[in-house]
C-alpha positions in Angstrom: 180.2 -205.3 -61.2 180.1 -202.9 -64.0 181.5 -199.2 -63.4 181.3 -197.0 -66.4 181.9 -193.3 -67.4 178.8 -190.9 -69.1 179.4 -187.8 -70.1 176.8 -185.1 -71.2 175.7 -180.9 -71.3 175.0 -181.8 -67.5 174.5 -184.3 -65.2 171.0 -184.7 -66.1 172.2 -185.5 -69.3 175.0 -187.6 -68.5 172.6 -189.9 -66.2 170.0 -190.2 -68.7 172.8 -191.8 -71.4 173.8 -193.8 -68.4 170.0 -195.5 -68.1 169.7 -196.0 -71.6 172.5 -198.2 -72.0 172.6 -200.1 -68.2 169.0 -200.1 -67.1 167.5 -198.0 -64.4 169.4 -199.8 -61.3 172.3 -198.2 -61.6 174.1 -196.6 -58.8 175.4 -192.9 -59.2 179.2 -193.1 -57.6 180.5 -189.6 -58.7 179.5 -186.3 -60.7 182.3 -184.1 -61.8 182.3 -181.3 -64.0 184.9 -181.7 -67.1 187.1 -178.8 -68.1 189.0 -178.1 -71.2 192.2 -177.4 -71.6 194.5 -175.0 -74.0 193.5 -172.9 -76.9 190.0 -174.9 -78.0 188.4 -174.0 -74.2 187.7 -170.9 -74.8 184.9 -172.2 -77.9 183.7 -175.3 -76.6 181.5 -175.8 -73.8 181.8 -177.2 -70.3 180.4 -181.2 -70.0 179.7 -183.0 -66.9 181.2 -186.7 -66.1 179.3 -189.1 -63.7 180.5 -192.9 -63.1 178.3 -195.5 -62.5 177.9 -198.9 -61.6 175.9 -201.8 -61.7 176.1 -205.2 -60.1 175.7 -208.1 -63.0 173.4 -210.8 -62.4 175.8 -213.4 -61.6 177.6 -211.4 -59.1 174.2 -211.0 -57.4 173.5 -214.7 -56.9 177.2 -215.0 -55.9 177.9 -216.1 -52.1 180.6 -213.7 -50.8 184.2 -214.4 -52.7 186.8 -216.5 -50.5 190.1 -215.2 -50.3 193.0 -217.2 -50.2 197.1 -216.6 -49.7 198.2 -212.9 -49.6 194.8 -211.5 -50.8 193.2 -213.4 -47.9 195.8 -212.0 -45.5 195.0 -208.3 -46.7 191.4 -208.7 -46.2 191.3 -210.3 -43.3 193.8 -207.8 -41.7 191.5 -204.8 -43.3 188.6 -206.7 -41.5 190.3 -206.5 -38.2 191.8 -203.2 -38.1 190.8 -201.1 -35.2 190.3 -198.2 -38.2 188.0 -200.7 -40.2 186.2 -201.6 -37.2 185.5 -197.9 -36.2 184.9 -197.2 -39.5 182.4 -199.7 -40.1 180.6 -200.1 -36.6 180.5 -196.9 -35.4 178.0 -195.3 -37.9 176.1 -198.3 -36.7 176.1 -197.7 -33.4 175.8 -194.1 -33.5 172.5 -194.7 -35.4 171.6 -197.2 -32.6 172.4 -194.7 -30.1 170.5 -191.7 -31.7 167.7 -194.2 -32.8 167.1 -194.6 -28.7 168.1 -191.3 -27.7 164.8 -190.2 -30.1 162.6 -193.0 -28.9 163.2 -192.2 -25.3 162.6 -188.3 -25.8 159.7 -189.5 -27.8 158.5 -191.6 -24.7 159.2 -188.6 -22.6 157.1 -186.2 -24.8 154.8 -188.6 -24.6 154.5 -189.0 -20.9 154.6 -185.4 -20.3 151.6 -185.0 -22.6 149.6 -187.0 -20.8 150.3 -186.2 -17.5 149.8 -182.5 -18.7 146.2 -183.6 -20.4 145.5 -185.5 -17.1 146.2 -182.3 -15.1 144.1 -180.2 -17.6 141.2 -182.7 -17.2 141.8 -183.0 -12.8 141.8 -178.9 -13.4 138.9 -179.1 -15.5 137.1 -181.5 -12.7 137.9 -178.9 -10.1 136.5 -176.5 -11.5 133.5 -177.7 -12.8 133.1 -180.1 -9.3 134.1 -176.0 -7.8 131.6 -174.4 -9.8 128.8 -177.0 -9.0 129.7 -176.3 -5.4 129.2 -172.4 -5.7 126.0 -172.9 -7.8 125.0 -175.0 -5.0 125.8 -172.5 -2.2 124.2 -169.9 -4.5 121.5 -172.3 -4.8 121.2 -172.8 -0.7 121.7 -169.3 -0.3 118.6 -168.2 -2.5 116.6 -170.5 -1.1 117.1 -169.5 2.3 116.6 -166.0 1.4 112.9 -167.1 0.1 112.7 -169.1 3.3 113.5 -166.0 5.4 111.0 -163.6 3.2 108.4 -166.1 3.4 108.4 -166.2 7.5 108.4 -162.7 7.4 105.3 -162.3 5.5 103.8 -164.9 7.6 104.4 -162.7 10.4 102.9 -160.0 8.3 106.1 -158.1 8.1 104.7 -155.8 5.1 106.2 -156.8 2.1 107.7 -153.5 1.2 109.8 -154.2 4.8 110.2 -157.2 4.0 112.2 -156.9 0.6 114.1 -153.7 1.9 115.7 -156.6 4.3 116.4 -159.3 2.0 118.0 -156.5 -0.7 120.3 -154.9 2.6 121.7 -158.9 3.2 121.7 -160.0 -0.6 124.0 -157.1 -1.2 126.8 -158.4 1.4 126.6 -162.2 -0.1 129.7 -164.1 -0.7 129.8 -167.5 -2.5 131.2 -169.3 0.5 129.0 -167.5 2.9 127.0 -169.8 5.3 123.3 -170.0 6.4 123.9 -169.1 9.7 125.8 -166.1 8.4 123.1 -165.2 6.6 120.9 -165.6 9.2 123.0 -163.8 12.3 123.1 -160.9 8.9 119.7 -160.2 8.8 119.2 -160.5 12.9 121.6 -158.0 13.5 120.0 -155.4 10.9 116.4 -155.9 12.3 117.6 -155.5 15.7 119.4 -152.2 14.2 115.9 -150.9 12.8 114.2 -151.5 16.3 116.8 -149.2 17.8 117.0 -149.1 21.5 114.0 -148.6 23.2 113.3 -145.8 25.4 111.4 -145.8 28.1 110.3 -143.3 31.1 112.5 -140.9 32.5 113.0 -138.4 35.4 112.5 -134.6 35.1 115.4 -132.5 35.8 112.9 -130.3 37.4 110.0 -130.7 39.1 107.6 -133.6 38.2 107.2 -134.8 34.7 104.2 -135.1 32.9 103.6 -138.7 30.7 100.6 -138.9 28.3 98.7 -141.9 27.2 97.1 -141.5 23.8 95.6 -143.8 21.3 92.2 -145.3 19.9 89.5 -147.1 22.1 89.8 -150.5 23.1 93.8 -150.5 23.1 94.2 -151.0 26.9 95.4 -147.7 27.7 93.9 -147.4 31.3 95.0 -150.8 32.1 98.8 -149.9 30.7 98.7 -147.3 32.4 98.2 -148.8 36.1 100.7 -151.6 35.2 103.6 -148.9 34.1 102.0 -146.6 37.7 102.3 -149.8 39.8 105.7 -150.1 39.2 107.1 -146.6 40.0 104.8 -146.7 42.7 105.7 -150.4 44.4 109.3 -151.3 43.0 111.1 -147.3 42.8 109.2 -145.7 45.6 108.0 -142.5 43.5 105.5 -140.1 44.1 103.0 -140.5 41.3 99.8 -138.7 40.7 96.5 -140.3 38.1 95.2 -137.9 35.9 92.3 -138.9 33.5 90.9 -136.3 30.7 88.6 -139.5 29.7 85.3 -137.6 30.6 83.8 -140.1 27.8 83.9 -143.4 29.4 82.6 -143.7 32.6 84.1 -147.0 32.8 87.4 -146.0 32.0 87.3 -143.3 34.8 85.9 -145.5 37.3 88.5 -148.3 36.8 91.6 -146.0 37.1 89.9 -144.4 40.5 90.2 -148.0 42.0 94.0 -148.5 40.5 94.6 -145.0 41.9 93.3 -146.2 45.5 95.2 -149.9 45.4 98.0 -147.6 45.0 97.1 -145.3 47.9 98.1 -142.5 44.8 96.0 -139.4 44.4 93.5 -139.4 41.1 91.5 -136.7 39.2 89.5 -135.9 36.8 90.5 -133.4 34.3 87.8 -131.6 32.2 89.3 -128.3 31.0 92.8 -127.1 30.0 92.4 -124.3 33.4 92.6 -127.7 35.6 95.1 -129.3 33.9 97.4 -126.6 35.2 95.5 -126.3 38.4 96.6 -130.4 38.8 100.4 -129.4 37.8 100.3 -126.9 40.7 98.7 -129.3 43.2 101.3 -132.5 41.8 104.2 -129.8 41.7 106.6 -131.9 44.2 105.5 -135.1 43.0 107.6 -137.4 40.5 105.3 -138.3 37.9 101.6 -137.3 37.0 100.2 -140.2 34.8 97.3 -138.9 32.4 95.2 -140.7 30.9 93.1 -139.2 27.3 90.0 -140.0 25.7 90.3 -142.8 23.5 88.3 -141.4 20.3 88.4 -142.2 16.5 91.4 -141.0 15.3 88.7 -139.7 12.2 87.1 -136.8 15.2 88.9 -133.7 14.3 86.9 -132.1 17.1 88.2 -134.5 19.8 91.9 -134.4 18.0 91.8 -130.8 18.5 90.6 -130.9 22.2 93.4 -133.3 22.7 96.0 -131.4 21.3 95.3 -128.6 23.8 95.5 -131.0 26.5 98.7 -132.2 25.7 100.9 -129.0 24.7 98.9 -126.7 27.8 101.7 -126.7 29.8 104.8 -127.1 27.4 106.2 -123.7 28.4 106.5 -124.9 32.5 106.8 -128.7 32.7 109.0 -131.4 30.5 106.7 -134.4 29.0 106.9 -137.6 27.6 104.1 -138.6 25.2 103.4 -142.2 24.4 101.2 -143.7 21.9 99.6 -147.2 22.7 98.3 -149.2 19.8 97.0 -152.7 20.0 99.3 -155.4 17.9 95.9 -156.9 16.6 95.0 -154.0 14.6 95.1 -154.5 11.0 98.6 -152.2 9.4 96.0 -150.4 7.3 94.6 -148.7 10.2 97.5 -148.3 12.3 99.5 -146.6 10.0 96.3 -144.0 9.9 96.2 -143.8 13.6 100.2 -143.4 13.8 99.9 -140.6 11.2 97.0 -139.0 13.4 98.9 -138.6 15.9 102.2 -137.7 14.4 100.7 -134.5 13.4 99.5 -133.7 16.9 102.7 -134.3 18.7 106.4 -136.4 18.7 105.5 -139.7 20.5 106.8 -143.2 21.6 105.2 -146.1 21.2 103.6 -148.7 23.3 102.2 -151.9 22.0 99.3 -153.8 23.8 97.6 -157.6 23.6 100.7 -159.3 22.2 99.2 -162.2 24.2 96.1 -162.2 21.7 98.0 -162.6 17.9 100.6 -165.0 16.9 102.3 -162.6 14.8 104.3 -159.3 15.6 105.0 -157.9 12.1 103.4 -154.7 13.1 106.0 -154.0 15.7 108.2 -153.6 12.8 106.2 -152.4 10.2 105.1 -149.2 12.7 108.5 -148.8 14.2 109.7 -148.3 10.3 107.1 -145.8 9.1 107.1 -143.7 12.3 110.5 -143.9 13.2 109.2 -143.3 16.5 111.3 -145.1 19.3 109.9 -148.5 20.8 109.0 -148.1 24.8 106.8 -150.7 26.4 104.8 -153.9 25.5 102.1 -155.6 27.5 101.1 -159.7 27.3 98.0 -160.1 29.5 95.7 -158.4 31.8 97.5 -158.6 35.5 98.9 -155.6 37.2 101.3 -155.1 37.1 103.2 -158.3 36.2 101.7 -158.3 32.0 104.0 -155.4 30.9 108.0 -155.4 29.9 110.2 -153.0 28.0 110.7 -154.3 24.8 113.1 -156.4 23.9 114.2 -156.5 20.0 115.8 -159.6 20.5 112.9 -161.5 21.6 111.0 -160.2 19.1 113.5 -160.4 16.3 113.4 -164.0 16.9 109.5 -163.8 17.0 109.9 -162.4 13.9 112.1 -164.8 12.2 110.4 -168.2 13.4 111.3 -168.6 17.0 109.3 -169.5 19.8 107.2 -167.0 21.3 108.5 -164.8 24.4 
């Protein structure tokens, strides 16, 4: 082993002279600065000192030396002191001890980065696996909605109806909303547009005077016995027939014979003069059915004459006035007849035949422009048995692709 002093302006310096003369394997032991002393450090200036060594080839090949005697006796006592032992083992297994210490908060790290990339990707699943599933409801629900605007036009629900409907339940859609929410939705709110219906009722005072207007060919005279049979046969009330049908011989003829079935009294009206003439006769009775020409609603002349019929006695007698309109007529021409008749007086309405079309969309489609209330509706020709109150229910489900009532 060779250990030697260099000395230069700094330590730089010092370990560059140091290479030159032992070789670049040298191995730096100290670096100390070098200060002068007495008068001559005041003019010279400082040097720095570094002390090497370097292990000669022969030592290097050498096995390790053998001590013997008192020098033996030394080392081996150096080799077993506690101090030496500390001194030399602990470092090592301190390193040891750090060296796991790292790996196992390494291995930690580790695990927690997966299992916190596992949860991100189970998240990531959920929500994508969630979001397929509200796309999917969203999905279900649009095509239901379809599904219910479809039936509805096939039931000739007008369309303008028909989308009002599916805007009012599209507005209260929730992801997680079900069909049969959806469905019991738009029941309840078509059942809300039909309204209660109103039918017949008693006069405070004195008997009360029900009209029956509408176009030819409705069934009015027939409606008429059915809703007379009833008051007469199931409540016991007085009734009288009127008919201001001096048009159809027919029509006048036929209500004569109801009129006698019912062992009821029956005239025929020509002028406005009898039609208070009849009140006075009918004054203690319940009811006094009349019956009215059923015209083109295009025959101003006929509206007018009608129109004097019905408001001749509006300053001594209360009234009901009901519209009857076939459910076979096309919507065109009963929203013409409807508005007819809305200028001539307030009405309610009646609709006949039910028995002879498969679809009811009219119902609705009337009931929604007039805003007139919903009364009776008749399903065959027997008297009186063919005639109900309607039911919005039943027809709701009509409506939406149930069976037939």
């Amino acid at each position: 082993m060779i250990i030697k002093k260099f000395q230069g302006k700094n330590e730089e310096e010092a370990i560059e002279a140091a290479k030159k003369e032992l070789g670049p394997s040298i191995v730096i032991m100290n670096v100390k600065p070098l200060k002068k002393k007495g008068f001559h450090k005041l003019f010279s200036k400082s040097k720095t000192e570094v002390t090497v060594a370097l292990e000669e080839e022969s030592e290097k090949s050498k096995p390790s030396p053998s001590y013997t005697g008192f020098e033996a006796l030394v080392s081996d006592q150096m080799s077993r002191s506690p101090l030496r032992e500390e001194q030399k083992l602990e470092p090592v297994k301190t390193m040891e001890q750090n060296g796991k210490a790292i790996e196992e908060k390494l291995n930690n790290l580790q695990l927690f980065l997966e299992q916190q990339l596992q949860k991100t990707e189970e998240e990531k699943e959920k929500e994508k696996d969630s979001e397929k599933e509200d796309e999917k409801e969203n999905n279900q629900q649009i095509i239901f909605l379809k599904l219910l605007y479809n039936t509805m036009i096939e039931n000739e629900i007008h369309e303008v109806n028909a989308n009002q409907l599916i805007d009012e339940v599209e507005k209260l859609l929730k992801p997680n909303m079900t069909i049969d929410h959806i469905l019991a939705n738009i029941y309840q709110k078509m059942i809300l547009k039909f309204e209660k219906p109103q039918t017949i009722t008693p006069s405070e005072k004195g008997p009360k005077l029900i009209y029956f207007v509408g176009p030819t060919g409705v069934g009015k005279t027939t409606t008429i016995a059915k809703i007379a049979s009833k008051y007469r046969v199931e409540e016991k009330k007085k009734i009288a027939l009127l008919t201001a049908d001096t048009y159809r011989i027919a029509a006048a003829e036929q209500l004569r014979t109801y009129a006698s079935i019912l062992e009821v009294p029956f005239r025929i009206i020509y002028t406005v003069e009898e039609m208070e003439d009849a009140y006075q006769d009918f004054k203690d009775y319940d009811y006094i059915f009349v019956d009215t020409a059923g015209h083109s609603h295009h025959n101003m002349s006929q509206k007018e004459t009608m129109e004097q019929f019905i408001h001749s006695l509006d300053m001594h007698v209360e009234k009901e006035v009901y519209l009857v309109l076939s459910a076979t007529t096309k919507y065109r021409d009963l929203i013409d007849i409807a508005d007819i008749y809305s200028k001539i007086t307030e009405y309610k309405l009646i609709f006949t035949k039910l028995d002879e079309t498969t679809t009811f969309g009219n119902l609705l489609n009337i009931k929604l422009h007039t805003k007139a209330p919903m009364s009776y509706v008749t399903c065959g020709q027997n008297v009186p048995e063919d005639i109900l109150i309607f039911n919005p229910q039943n027809t709701v489900k009509q409506l939406l692709g149930g069976k037939r009532f």
